[in-house]
Backbone as ProteinMPNN parsed JSONL, in Angstrom:
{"seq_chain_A": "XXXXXXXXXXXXXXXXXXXXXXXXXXXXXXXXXXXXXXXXXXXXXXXXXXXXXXXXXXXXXXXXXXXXXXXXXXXXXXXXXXXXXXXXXXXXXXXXXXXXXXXXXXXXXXXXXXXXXXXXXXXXXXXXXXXXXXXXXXXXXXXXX", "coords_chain_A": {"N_chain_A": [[0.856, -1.166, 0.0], [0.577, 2.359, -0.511], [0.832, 5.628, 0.103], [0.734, 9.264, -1.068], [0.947, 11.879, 0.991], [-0.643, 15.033, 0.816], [0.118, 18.156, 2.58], [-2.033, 20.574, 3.346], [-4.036, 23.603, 2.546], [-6.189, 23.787, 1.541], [-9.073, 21.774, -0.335], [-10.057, 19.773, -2.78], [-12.729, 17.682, -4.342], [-13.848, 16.638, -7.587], [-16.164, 15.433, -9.628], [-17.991, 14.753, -12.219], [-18.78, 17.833, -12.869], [-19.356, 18.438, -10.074], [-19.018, 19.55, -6.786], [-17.655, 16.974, -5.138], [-15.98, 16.671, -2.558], [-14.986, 18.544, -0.016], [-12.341, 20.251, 1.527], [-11.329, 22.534, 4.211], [-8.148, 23.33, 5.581], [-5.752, 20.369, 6.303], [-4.877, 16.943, 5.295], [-4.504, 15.643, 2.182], [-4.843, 12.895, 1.139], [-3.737, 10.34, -1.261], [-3.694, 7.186, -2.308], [-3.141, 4.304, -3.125], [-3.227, 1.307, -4.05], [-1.931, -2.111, -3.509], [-0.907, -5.639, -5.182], [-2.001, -8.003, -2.707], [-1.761, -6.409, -0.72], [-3.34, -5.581, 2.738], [-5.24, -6.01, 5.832], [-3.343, -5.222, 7.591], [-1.728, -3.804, 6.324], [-3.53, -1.417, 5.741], [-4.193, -0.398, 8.243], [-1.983, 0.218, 9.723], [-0.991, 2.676, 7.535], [-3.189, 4.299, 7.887], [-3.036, 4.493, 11.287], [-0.523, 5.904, 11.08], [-0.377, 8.028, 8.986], [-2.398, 9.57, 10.449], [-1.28, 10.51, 13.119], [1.029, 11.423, 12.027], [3.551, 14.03, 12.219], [3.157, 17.171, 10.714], [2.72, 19.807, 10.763], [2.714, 22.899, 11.7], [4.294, 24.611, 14.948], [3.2, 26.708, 17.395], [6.548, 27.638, 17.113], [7.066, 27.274, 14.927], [7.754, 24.912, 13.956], [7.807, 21.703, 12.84], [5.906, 19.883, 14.205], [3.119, 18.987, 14.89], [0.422, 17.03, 14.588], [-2.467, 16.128, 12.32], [-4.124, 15.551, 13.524], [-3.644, 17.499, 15.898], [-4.404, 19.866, 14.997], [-6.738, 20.159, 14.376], [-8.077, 19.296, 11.638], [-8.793, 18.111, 8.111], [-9.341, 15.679, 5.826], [-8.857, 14.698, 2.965], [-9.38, 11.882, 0.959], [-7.854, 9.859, -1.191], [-8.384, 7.219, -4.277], [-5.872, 5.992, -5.745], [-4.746, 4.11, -8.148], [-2.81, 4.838, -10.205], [-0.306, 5.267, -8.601], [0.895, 2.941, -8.136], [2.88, 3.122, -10.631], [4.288, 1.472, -13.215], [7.507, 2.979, -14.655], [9.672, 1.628, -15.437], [10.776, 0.771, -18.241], [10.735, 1.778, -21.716], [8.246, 4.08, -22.654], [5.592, 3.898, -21.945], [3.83, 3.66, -18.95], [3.634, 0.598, -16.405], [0.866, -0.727, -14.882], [0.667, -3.133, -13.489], [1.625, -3.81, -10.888], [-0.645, -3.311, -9.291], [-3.409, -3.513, -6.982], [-6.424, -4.646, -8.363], [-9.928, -3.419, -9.36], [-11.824, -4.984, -7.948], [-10.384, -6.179, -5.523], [-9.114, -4.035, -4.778], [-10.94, -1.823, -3.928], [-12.297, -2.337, -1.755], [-10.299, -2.126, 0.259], [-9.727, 0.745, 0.056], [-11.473, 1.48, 1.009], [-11.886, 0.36, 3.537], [-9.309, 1.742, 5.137], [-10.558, 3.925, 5.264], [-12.159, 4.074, 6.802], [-10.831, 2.741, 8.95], [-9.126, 5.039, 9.478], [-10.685, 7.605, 9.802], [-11.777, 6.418, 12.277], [-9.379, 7.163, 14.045], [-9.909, 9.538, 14.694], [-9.806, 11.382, 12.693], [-11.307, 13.797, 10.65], [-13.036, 13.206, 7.746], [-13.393, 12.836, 4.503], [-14.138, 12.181, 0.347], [-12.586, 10.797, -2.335], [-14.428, 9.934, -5.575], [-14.437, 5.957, -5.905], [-12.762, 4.629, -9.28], [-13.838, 6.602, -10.336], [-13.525, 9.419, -13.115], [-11.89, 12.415, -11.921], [-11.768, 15.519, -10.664], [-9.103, 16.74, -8.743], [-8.357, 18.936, -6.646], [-5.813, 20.823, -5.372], [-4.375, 22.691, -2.37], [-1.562, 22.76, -1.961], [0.187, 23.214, 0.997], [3.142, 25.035, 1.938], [5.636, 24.246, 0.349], [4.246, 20.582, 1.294], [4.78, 17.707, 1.146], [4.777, 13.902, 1.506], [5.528, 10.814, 0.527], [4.56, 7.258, 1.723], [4.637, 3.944, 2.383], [3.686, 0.684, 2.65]], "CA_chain_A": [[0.0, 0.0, 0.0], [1.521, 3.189, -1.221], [0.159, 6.864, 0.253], [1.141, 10.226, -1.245], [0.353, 12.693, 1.467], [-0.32, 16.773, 0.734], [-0.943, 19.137, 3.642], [-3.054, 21.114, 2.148], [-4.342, 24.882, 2.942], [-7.842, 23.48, 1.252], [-8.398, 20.786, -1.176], [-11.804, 19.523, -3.182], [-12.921, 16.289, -5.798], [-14.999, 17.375, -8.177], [-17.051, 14.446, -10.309], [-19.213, 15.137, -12.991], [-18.725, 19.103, -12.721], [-20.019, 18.542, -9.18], [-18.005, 18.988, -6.269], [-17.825, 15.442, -3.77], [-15.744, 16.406, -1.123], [-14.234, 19.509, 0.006], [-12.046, 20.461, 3.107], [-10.279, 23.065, 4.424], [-6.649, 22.71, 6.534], [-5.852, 19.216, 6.392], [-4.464, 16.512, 4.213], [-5.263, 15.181, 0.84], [-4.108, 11.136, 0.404], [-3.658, 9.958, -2.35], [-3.879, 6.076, -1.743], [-2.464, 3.043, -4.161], [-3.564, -0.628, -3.257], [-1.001, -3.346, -4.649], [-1.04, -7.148, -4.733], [-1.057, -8.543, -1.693], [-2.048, -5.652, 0.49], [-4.581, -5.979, 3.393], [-5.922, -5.184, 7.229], [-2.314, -5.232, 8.336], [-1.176, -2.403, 5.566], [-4.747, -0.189, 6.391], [-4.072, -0.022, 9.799], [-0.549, 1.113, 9.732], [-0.577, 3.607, 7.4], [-4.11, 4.987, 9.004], [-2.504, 5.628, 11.857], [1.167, 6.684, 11.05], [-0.468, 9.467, 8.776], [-3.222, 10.345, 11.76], [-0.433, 10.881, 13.715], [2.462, 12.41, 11.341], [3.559, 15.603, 12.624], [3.68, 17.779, 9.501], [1.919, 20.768, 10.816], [3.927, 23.881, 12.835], [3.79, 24.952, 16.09], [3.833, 28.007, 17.462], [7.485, 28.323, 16.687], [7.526, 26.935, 13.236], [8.272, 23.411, 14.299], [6.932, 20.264, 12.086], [5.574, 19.033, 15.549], [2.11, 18.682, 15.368], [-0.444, 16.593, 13.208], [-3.506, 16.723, 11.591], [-5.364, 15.634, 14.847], [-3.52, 18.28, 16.816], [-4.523, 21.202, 14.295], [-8.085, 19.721, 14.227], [-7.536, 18.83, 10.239], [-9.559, 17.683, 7.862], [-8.935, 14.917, 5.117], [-9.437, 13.444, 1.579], [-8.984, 10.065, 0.789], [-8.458, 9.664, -3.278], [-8.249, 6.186, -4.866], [-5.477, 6.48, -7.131], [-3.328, 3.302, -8.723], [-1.281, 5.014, -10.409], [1.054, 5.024, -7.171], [2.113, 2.01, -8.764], [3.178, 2.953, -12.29], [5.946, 1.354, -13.236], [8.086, 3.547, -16.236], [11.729, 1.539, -15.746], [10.694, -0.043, -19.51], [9.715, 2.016, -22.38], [7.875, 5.419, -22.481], [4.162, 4.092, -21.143], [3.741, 2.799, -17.337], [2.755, -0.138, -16.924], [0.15, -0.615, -14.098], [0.349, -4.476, -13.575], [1.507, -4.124, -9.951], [-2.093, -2.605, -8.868], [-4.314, -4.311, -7.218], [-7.872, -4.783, -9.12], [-10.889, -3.156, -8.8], [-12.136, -5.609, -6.999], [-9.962, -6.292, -4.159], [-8.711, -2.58, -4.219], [-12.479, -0.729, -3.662], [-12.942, -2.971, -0.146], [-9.751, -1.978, 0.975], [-9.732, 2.026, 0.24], [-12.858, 1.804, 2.261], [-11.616, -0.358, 4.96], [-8.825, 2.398, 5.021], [-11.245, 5.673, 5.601], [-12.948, 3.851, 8.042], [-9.746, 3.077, 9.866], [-8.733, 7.024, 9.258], [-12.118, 8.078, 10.77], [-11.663, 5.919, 13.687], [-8.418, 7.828, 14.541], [-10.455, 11.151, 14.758], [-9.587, 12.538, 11.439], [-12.792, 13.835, 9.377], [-12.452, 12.213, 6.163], [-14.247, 12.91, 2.881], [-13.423, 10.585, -0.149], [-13.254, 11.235, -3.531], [-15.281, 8.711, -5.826], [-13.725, 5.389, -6.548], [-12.839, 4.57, -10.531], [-14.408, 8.029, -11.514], [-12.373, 10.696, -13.532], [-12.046, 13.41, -10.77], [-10.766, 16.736, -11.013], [-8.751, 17.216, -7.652], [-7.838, 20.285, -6.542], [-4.837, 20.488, -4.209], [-3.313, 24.125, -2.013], [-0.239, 22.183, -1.46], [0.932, 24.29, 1.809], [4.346, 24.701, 2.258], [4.879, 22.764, 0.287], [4.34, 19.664, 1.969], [4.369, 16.125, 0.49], [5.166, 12.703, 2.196], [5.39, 8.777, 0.59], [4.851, 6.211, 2.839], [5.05, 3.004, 2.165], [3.728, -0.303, 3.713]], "C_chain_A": [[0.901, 1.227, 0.0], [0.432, 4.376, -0.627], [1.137, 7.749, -0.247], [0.37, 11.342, -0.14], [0.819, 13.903, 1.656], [-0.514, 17.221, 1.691], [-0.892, 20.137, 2.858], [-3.904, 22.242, 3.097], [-6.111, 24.519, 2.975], [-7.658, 22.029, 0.12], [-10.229, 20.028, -1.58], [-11.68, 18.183, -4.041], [-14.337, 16.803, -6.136], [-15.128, 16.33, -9.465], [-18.048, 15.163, -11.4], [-19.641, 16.593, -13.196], [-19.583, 19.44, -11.184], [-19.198, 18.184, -7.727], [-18.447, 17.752, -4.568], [-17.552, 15.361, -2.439], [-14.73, 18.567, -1.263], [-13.628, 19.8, 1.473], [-10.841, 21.737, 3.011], [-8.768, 22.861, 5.024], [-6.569, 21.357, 6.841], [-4.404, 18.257, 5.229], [-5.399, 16.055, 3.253], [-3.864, 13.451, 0.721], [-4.431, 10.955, -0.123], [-3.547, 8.257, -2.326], [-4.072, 5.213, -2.957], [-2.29, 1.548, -3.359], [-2.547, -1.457, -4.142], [-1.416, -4.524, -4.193], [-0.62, -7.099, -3.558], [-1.38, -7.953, -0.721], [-3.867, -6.159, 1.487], [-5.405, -5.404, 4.606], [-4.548, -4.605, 7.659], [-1.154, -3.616, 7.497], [-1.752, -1.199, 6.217], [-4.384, 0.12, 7.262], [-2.979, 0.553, 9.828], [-0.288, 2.605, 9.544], [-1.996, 4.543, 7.763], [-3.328, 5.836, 10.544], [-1.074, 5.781, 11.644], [0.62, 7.819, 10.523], [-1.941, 10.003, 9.336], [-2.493, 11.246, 12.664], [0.889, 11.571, 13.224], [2.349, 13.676, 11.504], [4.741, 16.418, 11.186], [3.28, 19.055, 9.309], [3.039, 21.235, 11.571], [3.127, 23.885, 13.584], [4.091, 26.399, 16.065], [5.006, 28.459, 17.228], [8.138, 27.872, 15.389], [7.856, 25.385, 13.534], [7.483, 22.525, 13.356], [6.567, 19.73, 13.11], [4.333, 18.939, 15.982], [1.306, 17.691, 14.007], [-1.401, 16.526, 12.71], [-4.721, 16.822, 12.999], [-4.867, 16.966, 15.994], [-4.274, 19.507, 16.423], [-5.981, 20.625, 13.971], [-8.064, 20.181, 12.792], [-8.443, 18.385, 9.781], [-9.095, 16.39, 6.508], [-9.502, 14.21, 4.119], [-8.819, 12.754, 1.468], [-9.124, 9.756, -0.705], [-7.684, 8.265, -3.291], [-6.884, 6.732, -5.89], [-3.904, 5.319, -7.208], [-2.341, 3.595, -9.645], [0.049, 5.467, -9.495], [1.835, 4.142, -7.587], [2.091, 1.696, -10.011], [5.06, 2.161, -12.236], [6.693, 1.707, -14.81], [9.743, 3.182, -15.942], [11.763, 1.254, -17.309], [10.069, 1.155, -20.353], [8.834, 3.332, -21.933], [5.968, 5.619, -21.858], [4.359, 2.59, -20.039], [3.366, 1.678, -17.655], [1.972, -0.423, -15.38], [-0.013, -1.998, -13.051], [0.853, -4.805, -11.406], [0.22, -3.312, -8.76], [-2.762, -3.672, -8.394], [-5.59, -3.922, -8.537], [-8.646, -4.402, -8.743], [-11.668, -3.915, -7.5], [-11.791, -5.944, -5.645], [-9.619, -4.721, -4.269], [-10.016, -1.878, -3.696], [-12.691, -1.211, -1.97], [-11.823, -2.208, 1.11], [-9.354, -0.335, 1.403], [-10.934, 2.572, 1.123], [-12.789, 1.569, 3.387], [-10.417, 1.027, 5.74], [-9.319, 3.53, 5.668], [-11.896, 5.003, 6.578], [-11.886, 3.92, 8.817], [-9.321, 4.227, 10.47], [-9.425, 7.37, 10.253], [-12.451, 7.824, 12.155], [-10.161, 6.412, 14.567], [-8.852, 9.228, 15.146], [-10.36, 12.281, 13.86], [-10.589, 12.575, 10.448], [-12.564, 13.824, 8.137], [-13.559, 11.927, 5.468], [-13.625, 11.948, 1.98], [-13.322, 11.356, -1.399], [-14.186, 9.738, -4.267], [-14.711, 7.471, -6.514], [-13.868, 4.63, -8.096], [-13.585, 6.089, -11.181], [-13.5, 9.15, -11.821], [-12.782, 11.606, -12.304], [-11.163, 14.232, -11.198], [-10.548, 16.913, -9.346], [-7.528, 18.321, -6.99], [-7.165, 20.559, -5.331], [-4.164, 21.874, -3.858], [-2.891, 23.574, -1.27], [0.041, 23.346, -0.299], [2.265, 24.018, 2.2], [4.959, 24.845, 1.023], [5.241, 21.465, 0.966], [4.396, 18.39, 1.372], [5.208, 15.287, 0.701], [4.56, 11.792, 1.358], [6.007, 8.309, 1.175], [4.236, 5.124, 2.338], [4.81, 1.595, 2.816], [3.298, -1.49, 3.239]], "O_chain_A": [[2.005, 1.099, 0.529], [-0.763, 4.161, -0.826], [2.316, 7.429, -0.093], [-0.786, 11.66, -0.419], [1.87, 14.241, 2.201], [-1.585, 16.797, 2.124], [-0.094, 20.521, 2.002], [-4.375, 21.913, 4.186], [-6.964, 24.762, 3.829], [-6.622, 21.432, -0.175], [-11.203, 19.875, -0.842], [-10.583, 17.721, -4.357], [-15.345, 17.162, -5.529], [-14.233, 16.379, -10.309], [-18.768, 16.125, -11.131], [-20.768, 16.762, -13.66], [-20.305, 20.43, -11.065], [-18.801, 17.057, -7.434], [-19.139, 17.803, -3.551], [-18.071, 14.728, -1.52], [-14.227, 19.303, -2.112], [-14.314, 19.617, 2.479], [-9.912, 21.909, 2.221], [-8.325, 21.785, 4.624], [-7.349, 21.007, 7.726], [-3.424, 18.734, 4.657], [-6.628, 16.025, 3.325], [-2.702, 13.212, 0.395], [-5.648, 11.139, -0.152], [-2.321, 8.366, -2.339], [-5.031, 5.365, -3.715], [-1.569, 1.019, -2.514], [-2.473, -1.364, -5.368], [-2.081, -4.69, -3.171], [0.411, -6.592, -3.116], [-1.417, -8.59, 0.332], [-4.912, -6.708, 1.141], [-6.161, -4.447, 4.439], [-4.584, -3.459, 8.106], [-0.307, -2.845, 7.948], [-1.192, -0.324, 6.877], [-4.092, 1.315, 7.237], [-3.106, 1.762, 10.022], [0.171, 3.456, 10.306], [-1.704, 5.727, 7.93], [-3.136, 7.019, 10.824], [-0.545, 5.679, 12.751], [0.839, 8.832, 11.187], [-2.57, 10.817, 8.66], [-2.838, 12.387, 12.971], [1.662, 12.173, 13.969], [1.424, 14.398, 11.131], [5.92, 16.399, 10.834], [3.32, 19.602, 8.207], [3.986, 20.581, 12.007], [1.943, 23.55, 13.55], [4.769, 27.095, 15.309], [5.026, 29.678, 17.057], [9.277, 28.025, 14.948], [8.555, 24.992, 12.599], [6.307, 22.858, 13.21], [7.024, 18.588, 13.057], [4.119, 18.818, 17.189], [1.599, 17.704, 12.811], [-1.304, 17.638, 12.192], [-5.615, 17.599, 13.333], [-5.671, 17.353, 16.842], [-4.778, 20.201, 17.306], [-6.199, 20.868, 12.784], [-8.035, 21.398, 12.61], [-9.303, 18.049, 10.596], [-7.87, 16.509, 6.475], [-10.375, 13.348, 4.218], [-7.636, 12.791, 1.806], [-10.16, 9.48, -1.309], [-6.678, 8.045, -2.618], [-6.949, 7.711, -6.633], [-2.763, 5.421, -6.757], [-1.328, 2.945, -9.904], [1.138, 5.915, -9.858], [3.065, 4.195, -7.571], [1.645, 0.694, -10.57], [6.161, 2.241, -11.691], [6.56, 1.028, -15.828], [10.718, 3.92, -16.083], [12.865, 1.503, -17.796], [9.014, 1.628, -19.931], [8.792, 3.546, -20.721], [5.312, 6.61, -21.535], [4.71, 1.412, -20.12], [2.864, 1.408, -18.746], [2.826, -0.264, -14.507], [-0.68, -1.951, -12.017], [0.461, -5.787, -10.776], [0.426, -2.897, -7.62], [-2.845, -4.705, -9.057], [-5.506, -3.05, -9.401], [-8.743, -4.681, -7.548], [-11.974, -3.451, -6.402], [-12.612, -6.013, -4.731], [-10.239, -4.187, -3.349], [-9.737, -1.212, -2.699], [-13.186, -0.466, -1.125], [-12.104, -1.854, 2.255], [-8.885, -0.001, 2.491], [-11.193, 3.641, 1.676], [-13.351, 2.198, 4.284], [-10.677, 1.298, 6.912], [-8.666, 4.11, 6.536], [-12.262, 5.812, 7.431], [-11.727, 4.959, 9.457], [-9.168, 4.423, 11.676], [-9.013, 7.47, 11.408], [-13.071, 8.513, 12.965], [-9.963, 5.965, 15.697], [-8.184, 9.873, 15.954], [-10.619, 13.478, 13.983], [-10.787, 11.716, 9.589], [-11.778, 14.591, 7.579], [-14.437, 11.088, 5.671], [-12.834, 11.085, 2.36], [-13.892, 12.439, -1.533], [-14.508, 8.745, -3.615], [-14.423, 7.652, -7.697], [-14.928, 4.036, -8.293], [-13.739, 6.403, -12.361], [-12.826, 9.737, -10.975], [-13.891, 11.514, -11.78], [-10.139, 14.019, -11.847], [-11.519, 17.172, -8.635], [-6.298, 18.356, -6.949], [-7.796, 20.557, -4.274], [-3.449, 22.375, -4.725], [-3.281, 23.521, -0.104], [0.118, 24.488, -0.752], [2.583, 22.952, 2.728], [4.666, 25.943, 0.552], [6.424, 21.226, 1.211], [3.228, 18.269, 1.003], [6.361, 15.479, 0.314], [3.333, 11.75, 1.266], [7.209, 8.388, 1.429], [3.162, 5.347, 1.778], [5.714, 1.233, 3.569], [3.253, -2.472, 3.98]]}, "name": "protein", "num_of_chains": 1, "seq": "XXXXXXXXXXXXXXXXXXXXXXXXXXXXXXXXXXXXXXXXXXXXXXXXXXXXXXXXXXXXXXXXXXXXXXXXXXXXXXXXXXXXXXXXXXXXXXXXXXXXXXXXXXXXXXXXXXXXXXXXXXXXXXXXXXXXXXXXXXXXXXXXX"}
């Protein structure tokens, strides 16, 4: 399981010219299921980035995290986390999971999230989405599990 995570000033998914989720101060994950992954991935990286201190403190410090700065959070589906371009000029996608096992587990995932205390919107899974990211900082963490 593969997360890209933005902290993010604001941050929206917008479906069908209609927007799905929107949040202010928070993060935006980006979230890539591979073969193989399961409860024992979810849970991990749930809470490691509940708890990643990527927010300042009063004196500029990276020492707080989304639950300290009462944060808010999207959760986007997105296998291309695992493109793979070592071959040749188009990715190839083949270490992804499948719709099928991936949809149970990006869900199992935001529930996990949610049960940390972090309010967590989604975007919609398999649908083109336009997602709109105010990278702050800028900030951006992959993690890995």
């Amino acid at each position: 399981m593969r997360a890209l995570i933005q902290r993010v000033s604001q941050a929206s998914v917008t479906v069908d010219d209609h927007v799905i989720s929107r949040i202010g101060k928070g993060l935006v994950v980006l979230l890539g299921i591979g073969h193989g992954d399961g409860e024992e991935q979810a849970a991990f990286l749930a809470e490691k980035i509940a708890n990643l201190r990527i927010f300042e403190d009063e004196q500029g410090k990276t020492n707080l995290s989304v639950l300290d700065v009462r944060g808010e959070a999207i959760v986007v589906s997105q296998f291309t986390l695992y493109a793979d371009s070592r071959k040749g000029r188009r990715p190839s996608f083949t270490d992804a999971a499948l719709p099928d096992a991936a949809e149970p587990l990006v869900d199992r995932f935001v529930e996990l999230f949610r049960g940390h205390g972090v309010p967590t919107q989604t975007g919609r899974f398999g649908a083109h989405m336009q997602v709109e990211i105010h990278n702050d900082g800028p900030v951006t963490i992959w993690l890995e599990k």
